[in-house]
C-alpha positions as CSV (number, residue, x, y, z in Angstrom):
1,X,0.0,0.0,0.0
2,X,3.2,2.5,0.9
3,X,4.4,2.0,-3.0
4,X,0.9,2.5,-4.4
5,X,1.0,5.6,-2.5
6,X,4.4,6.9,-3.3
7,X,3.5,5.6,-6.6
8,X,0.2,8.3,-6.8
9,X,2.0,10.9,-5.4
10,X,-0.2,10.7,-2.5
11,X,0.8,11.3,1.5
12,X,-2.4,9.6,2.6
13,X,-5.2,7.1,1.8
14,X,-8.3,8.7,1.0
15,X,-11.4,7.9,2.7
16,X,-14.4,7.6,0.6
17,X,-17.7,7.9,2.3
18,X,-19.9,4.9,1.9
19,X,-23.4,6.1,3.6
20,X,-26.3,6.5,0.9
21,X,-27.6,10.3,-0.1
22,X,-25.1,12.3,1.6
23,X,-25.3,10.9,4.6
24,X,-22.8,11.6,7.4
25,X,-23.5,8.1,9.7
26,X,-25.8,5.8,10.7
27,X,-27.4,4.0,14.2
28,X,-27.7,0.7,14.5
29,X,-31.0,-0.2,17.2
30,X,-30.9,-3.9,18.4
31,X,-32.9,-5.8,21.0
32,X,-31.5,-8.9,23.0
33,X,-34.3,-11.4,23.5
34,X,-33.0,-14.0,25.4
35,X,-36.6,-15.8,26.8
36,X,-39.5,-17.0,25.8
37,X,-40.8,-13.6,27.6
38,X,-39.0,-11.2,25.6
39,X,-39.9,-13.3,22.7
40,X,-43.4,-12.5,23.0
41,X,-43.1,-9.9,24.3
42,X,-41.1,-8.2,21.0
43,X,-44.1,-6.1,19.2
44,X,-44.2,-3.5,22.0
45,X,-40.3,-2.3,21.4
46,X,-41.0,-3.0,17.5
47,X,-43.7,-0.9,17.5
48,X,-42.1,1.8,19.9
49,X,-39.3,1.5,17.3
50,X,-41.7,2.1,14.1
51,X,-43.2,5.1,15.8
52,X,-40.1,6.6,15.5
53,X,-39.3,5.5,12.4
54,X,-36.8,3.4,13.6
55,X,-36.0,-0.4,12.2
56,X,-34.6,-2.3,14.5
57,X,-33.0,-5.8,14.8
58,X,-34.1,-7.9,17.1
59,X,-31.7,-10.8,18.1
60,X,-33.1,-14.3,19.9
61,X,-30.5,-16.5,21.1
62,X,-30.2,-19.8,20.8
63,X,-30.1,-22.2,23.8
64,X,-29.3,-25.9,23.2
């Protein structure tokens, strides 16, 4: 990567933005559900979440 650079004239790697429209960032909203409870429980955050215009991930683990 050095040579490529020397090679380009360059004195640093340019960072090229990767977020959609101009965008400067992003935030990433995930919910743990770990029981059966929060299983079922899972529309009232999703729908707290949508209100907002938020999507969300919600993540169940697995227990064997």
């Amino acid at each position: 990567m050095l040579r490529t650079l020397q090679a380009a004239g360059a004195d640093r790697i340019p960072f090229i933005w990767f977020w959609p429209d101009g965008q400067t960032g992003c935030a990433l909203m995930m919910h743990d559900v770990e029981t059966e409870i929060g299983r079922d429980y899972c529309a009232t955050p999703m729908g707290i979440d949508n209100s907002y215009g938020v999507k969300a991930s919600l993540q169940m683990a697995c227990r064997t």
